[in-house]
N, C-alpha and C positions, 0 to 999 in steps of 0.2 A: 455473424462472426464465423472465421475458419474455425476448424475443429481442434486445432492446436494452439486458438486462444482461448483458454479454458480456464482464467485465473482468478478467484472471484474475488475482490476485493470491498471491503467490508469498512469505512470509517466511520467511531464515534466518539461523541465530545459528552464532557457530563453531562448536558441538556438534551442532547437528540442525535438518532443514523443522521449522518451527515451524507456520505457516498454507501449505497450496493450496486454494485456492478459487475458484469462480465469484464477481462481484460486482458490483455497480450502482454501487457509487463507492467513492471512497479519499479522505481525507484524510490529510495527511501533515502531519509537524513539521518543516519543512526549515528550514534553518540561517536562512533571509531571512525566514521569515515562513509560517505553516500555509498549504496550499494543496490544492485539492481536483481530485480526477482524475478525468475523465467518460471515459466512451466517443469514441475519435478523439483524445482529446490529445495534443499533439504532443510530441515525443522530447525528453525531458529526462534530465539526470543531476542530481543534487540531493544534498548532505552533511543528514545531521538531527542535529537535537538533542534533548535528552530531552524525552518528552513521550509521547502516544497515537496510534498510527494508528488509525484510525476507519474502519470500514470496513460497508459494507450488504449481507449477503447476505439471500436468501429466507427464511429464520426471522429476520431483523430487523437492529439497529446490534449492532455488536461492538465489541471496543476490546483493541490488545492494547501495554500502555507497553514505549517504547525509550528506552535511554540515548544512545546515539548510535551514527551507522551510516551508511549512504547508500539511494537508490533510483536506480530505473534506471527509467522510463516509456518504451517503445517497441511500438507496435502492438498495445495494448491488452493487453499485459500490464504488469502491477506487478511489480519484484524488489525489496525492501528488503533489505539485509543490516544486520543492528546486532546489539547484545548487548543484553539484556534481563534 
């Protein structure tokens, strides 16, 4: 991966890590409205709703559907927790 995809992102459900990964971006389905997470964004907490994180690693877009959960954006790491 380039050195400016640096975004790790982190998915779990109450059973098990689902995703850890290196990645270049994140889209999330937050409660207000889908919203995309770059490298340096600033610290957020966020409720989601059902729908797809999207997310870009090195072999290309992924996509993995939540029913509802939250994220956590700080210091370039993603944590989503939902069920799925």
């Amino acid at each position: 991966m380039k050195k400016q995809e640096n975004i790790f992102l982190s998915v779990l459900t109450p059973e098990k890590t689902v995703v850890e990964v290196q990645v270049s971006k994140v889209e999330l389905p937050a409660s207000k409205g889908r919203f995309v997470v770059l490298r340096d964004h600033a610290p957020v907490i966020t409720s989601l709703e059902e729908g797809d994180v999207v997310y870009e690693t090195a072999g290309g877009e992924e996509r993995l559907h939540v029913l509802i959960g939250f994220a956590e954006v700080n210091e370039n790491v993603v944590t989503v927790c939902a069920r799925i």
